[in-house]
C-alpha positions as CSV (number, residue, x, y, z in Angstrom):
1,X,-14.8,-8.7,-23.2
2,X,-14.3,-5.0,-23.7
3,X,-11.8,-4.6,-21.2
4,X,-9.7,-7.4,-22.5
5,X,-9.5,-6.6,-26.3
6,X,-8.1,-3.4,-24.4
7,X,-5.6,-5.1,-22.7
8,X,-4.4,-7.1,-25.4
9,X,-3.7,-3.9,-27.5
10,X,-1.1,-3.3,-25.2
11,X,0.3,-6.4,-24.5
12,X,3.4,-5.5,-27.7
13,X,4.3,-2.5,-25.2
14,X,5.0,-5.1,-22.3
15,X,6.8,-7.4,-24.1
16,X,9.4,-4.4,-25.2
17,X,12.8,-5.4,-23.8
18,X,14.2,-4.0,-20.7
19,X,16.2,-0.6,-20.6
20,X,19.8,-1.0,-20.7
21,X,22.1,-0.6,-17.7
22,X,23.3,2.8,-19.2
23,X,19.6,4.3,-19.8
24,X,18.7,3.4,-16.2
25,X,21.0,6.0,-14.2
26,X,18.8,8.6,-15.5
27,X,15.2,8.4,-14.8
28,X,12.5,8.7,-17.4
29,X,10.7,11.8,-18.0
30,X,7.6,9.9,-16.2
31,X,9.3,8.7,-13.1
32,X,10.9,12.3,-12.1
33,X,8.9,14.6,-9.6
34,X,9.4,18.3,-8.1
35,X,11.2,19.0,-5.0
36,X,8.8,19.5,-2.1
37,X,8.7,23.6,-1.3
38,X,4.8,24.3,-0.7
39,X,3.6,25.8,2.9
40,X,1.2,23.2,2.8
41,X,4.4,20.7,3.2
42,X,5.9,22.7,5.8
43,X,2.9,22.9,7.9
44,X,2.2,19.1,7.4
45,X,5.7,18.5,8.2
46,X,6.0,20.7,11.0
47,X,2.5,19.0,12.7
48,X,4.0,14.9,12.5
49,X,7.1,16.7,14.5
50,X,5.3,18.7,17.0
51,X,2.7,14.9,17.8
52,X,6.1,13.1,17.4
53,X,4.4,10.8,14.5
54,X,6.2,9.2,11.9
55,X,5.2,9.2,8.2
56,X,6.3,6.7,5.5
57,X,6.1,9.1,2.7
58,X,9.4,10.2,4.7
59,X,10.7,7.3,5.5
60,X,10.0,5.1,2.5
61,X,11.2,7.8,0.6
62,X,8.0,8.6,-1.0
63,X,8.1,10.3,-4.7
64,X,4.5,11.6,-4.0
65,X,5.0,13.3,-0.8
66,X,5.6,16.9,-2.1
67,X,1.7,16.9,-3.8
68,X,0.1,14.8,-0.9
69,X,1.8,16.9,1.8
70,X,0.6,19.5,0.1
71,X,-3.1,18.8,0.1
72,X,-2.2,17.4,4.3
73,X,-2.2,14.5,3.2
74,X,-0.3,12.0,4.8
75,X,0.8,8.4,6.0
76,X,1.4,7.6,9.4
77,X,3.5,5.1,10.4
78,X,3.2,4.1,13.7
79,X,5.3,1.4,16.5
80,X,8.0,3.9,15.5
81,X,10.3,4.0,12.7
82,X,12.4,0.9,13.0
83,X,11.9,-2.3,11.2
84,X,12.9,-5.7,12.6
85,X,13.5,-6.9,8.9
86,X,15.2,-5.6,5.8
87,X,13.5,-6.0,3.1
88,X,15.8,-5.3,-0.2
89,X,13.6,-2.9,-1.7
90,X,12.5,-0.9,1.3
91,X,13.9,2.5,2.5
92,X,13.2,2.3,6.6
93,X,15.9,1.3,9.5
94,X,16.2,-2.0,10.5
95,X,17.5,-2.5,13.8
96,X,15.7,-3.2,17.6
97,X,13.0,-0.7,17.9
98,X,12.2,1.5,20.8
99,X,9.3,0.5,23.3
100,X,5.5,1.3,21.3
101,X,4.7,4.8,22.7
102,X,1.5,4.6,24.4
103,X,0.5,8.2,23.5
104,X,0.5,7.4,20.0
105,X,-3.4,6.4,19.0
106,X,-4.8,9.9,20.5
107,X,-1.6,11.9,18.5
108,X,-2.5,10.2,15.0
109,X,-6.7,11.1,16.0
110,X,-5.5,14.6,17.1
111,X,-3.4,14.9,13.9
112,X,-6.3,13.6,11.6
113,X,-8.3,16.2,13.5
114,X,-6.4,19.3,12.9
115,X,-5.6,18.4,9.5
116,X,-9.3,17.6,8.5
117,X,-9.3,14.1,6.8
118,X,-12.0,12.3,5.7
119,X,-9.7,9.6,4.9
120,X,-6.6,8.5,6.3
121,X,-4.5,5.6,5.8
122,X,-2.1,4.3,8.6
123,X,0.8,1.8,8.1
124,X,3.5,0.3,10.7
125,X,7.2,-1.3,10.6
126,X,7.2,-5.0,11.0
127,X,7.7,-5.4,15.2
128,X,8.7,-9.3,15.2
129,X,9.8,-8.3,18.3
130,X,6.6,-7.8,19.7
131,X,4.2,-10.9,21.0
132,X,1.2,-9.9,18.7
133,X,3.3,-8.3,16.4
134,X,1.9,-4.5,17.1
135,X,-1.7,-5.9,16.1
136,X,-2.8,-3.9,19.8
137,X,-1.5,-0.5,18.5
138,X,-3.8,-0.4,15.4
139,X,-7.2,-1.6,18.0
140,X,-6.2,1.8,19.7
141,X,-5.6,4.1,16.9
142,X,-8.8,2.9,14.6
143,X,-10.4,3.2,18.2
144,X,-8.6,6.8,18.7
145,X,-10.0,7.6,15.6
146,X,-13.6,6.5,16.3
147,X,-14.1,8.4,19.1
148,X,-11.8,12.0,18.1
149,X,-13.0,12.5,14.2
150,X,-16.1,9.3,13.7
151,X,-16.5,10.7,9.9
152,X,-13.4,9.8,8.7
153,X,-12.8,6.8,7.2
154,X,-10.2,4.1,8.1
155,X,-7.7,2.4,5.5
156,X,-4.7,0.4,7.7
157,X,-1.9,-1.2,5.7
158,X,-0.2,-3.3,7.9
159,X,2.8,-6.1,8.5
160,X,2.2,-9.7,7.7
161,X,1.8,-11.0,11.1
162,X,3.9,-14.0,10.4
163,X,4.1,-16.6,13.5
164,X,1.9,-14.3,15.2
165,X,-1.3,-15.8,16.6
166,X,-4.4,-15.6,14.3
167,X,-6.2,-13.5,17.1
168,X,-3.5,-10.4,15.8
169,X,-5.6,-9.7,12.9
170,X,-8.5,-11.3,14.3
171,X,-8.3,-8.3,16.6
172,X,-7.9,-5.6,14.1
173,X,-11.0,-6.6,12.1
174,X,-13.1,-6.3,15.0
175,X,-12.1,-3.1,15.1
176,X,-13.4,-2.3,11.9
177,X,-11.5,-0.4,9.7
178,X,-13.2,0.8,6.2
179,X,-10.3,-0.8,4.0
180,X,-7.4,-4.1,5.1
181,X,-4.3,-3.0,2.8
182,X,-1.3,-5.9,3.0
183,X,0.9,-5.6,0.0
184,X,2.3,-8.9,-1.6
185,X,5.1,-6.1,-3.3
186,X,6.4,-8.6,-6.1
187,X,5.8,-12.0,-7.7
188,X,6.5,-15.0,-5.5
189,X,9.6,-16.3,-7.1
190,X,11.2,-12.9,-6.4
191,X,10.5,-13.3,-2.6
192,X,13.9,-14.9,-1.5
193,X,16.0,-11.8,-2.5
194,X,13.2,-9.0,-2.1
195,X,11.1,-10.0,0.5
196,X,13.1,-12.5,2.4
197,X,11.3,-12.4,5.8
198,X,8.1,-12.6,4.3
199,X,6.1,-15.7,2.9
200,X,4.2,-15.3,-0.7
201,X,1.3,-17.1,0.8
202,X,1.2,-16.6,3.7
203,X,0.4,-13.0,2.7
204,X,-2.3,-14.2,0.5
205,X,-3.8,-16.1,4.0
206,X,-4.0,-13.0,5.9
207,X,-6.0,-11.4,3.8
208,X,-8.5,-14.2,2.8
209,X,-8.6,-14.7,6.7
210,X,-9.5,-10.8,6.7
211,X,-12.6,-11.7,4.4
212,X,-13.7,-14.7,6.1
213,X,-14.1,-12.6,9.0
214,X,-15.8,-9.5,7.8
215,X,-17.1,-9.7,4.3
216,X,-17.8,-5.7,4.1
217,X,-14.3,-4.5,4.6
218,X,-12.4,-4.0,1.8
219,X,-9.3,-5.6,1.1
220,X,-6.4,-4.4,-0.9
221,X,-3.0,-5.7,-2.1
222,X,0.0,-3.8,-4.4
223,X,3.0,-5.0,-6.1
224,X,6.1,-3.1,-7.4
225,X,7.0,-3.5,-11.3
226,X,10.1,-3.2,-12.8
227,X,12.3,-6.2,-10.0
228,X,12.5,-8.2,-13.0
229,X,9.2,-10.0,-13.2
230,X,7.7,-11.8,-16.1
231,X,4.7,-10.4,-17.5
232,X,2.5,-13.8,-17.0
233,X,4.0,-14.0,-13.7
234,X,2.1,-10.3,-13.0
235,X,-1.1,-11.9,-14.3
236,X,-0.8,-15.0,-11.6
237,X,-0.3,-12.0,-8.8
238,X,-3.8,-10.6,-10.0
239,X,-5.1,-14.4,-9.9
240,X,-4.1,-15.6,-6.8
241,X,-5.6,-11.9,-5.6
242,X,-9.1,-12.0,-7.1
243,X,-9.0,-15.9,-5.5
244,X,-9.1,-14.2,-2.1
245,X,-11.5,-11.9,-3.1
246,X,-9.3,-9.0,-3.0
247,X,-11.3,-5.7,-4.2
248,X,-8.4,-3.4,-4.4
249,X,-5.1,-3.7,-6.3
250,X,-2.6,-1.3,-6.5
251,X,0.5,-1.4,-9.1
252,X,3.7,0.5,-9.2
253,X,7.5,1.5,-10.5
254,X,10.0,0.5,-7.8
255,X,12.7,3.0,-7.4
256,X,16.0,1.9,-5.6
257,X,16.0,4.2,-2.2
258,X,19.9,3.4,-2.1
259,X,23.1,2.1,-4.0
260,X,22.9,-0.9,-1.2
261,X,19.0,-1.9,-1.8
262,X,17.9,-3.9,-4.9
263,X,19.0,-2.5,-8.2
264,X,15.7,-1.2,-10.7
265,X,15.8,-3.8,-13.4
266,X,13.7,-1.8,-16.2
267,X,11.2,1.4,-15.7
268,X,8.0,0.5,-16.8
269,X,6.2,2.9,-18.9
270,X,3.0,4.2,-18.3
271,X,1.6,2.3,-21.0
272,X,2.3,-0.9,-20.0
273,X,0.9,0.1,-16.4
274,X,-2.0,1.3,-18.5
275,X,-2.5,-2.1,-19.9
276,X,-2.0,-4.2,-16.2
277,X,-4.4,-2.0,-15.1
278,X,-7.0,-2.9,-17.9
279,X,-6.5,-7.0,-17.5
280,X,-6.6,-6.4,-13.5
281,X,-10.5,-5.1,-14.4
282,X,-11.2,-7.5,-16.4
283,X,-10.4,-10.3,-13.8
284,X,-13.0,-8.3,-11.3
285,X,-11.0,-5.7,-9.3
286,X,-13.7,-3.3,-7.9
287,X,-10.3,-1.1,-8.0
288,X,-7.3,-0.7,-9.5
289,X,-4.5,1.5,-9.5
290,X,-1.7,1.4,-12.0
291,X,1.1,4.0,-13.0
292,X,4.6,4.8,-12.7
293,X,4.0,6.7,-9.4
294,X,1.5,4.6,-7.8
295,X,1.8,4.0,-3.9
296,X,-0.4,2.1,-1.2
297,X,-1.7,5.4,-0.2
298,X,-1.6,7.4,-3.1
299,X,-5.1,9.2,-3.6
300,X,-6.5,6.9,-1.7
301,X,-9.6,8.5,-0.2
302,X,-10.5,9.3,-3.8
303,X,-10.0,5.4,-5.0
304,X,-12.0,4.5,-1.9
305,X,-15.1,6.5,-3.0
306,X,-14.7,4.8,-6.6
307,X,-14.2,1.5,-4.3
308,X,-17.0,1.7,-2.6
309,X,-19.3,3.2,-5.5
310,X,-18.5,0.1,-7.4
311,X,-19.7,-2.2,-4.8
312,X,-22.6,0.1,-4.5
313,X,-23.3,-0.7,-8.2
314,X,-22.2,-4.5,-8.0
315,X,-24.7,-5.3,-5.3
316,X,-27.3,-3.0,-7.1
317,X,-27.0,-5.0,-10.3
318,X,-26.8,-8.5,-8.1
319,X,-30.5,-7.4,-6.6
320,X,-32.1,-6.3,-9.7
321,X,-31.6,-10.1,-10.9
């Protein structure tokens, strides 16, 4: 009850009206980051070249990637850096992608190795072209992994798997990774011009099939704000994401990569964000994360520990009756 008179405190600061076109060319105060100079970046950045891995904080753009590069901390994107769809809000090639390199599980365990992680999160383009749509490639890098640094934990983010055989991700959880990230990135009626090649439910399937299958992995989920959805229409998102049993939900600001991808329709302030963030706990989130800057992987070894401490509690509390 807490948590919601919290959230309804807020809910004046996101129903304020959108910034005009002429406040939007310039970025609030919140939104805008330093340029990346650190040696921590260089050396990060100089280790993905010399294992030929490929990083979406580099090619999504990433705002973060200066501080998380920094602490070597970083994203890697594997089945190369070509998409087979074009999203409207996303930042990485489309075009026909190169064949999967088969040396690429043991170069993302060696690079997890050398740079220490106790955590690391791994994403992928979508491969449509592919006949179980890459689902093969993350079995061998969680497995990589295993064997090469068996301490660190495993968070994958990966493509939907659309007209793909249910055995794709079938074949991923069986390979047990400590957290199953798919982001639904926007409300469903903003799908046909932002996430064209991508199916609002059928999203929502993969992941309840993830649960169904193994109950102890984590699941997680993020939208961008600031497309032009409707605050209520928010609110469904975290509905229809609690309804299959998500744990984890992840909310940030969209920034246009390009003049040619989807235009920002209104920056979000960190208030509002504040207040998404306290309705998405109230609905049962075991996590959430909610600013400005927000990414999939953002801090997310730290928001795993929290993750998995609140489950901790949850089942704690369940078994004291």
């Amino acid at each position: 009850m807490v948590e919601k008179q919290r959230a309804l405190a807020y809910v004046g600061e996101m129903n304020a009206p959108a910034l005009k076109p002429s406040e939007r060319v310039r970025k609030p105060d919140w939104i805008r980051v330093k340029a990346p100079t650190s040696p921590g970046y260089a050396e990060t950045r100089k280790l993905m070249r010399d294992l030929s891995l490929n990083t979406v904080c580099e090619e999504a753009a990433c705002p973060n990637i200066g501080e998380c590069w920094t602490k070597k901390h970083a994203t890697v994107m594997i089945l190369g850096d070509t998409c087979t769809r074009a999203c409207a809000f996303c930042n990485v090639k489309t075009g026909m992608p190169r064949p999967v390199d088969p040396l690429e599980p043991e170069h993302v365990a060696l690079a997890a190795a050398k740079m220490g992680l106790t955590h690391i999160v791994i994403t992928s383009v979508d491969r449509d072209d592919l006949p179980d749509g890459g689902a093969s490639q993350f079995v061998k890098v969680i497995q990589a992994l295993r064997r090469e640094t068996p301490s660190t934990t495993i968070e994958i983010l990966t493509p939907d798997f659309r007209n793909k055989p249910e055995s794709a991700v079938a074949a991923i959880v069986d390979a047990r990774p400590d957290v199953y990230n798919h982001n639904l990135e926007t409300v469903p009626r903003l799908y046909p011009t932002i996430r064209p090649g991508a199916r609002y439910y059928a999203s929502l399937r993969l992941l309840e099939q993830v649960k169904r299958r193994d109950p102890s992995i984590f699941t997680k989920s993020g939208i961008m704000l600031g497309l032009g959805e409707e605050r209520m229409e928010v609110h469904q998102v975290m509905d229809d994401m609690r309804s299959a049993d998500i744990d984890f939900m992840t909310m940030g600001q969209y920034l246009q990569p390009t003049p040619k991808h989807a235009k920002v329709i209104d920056f979000v302030t960190p208030q509002a964000f504040d207040a998404y963030a306290q309705i998405a706990r109230a609905k049962g989130f075991l996590q959430v994360a909610s600013s400005p800057l927000t990414r999939s992987s953002y801090h997310a070894g730290d928001d795993f520990e929290r993750m998995r401490a609140a489950r901790e509690a949850q089942l704690a509390r369940a078994a004291a009756g």
